[in-house]
N, C-alpha and C positions, 0 to 999 in steps of 0.2 A: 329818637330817630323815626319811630313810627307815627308822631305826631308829623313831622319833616315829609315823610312816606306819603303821606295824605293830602298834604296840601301841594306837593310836588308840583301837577298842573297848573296850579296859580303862578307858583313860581316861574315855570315856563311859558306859561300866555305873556307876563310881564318882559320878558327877555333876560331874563336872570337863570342860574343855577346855583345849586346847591352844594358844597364842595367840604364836607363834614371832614376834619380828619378824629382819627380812632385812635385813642393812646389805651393799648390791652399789653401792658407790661409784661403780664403772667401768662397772656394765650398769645400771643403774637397774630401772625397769618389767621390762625386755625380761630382766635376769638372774632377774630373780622369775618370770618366766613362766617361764624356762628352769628354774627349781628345782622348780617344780611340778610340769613336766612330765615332770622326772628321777624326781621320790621321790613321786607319782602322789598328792601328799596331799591327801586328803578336806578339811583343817581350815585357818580361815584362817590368813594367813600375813600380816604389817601389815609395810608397805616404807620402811624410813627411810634413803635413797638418801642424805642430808648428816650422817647420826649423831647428827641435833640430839639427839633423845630418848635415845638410847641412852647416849648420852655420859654424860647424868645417873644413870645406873644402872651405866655402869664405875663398877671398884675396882680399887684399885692390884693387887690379885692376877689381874686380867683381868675378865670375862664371866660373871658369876653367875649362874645359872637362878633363878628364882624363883618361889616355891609361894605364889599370893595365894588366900586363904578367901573365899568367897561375900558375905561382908562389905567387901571389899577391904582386908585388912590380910594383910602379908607373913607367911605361917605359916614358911618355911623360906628361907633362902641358900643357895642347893649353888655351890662354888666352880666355877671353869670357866675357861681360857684359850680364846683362838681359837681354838687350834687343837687342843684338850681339852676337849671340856663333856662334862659328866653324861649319862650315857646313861638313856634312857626307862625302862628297870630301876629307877637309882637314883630316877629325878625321881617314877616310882608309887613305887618303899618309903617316900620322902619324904613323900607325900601320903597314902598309906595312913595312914602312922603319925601325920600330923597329924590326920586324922580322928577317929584312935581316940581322941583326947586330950581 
């Protein structure tokens, strides 16, 4: 998230945001405050403390990031385990490039 924190800017010059959600099984609310206050980030942050949601979006290969268009349809999957996701690098070149297209 602090990597996300930092390049936040870019992401809003482009017309995009950043829309992370937090699965804290064990701290619920209180681990989301505590992330927040760690990687200081400006951008919401949506808390699914039982996985309902997220669960629908695992893939057998883990944790996918994903780049939704203005329209709401999925422009890109960048693969991702827990404890491996896409860094904000990849997830801009990702969006950049679906822009261009």
């Amino acid at each position: 998230m602090t990597e996300l924190h930092k390049k936040y800017s870019e992401f809003r010059e482009a017309g995009a945001e950043i829309i992370p959600v937090q699965r804290e099984e064990r701290d619920g609310a209180a681990g989301l405050e505590t992330t927040v206050k760690k990687t200081g980030a400006k951008f919401p942050i949506l808390n699914d403390p039982e996985g309902k949601s997220t669960a629908r979006y695992q893939t057998d290969e883990g944790f996918p990031t994903y780049v939704i268009g203005k329209d709401g349809k999925v422009l890109r999957i960048l693969s991702g385990t827990k404890t491996k996701r896409p860094s904000a690098g990849e997830i801009f070149e990702s969006l950049s490039a679906s822009l261009t297209e």
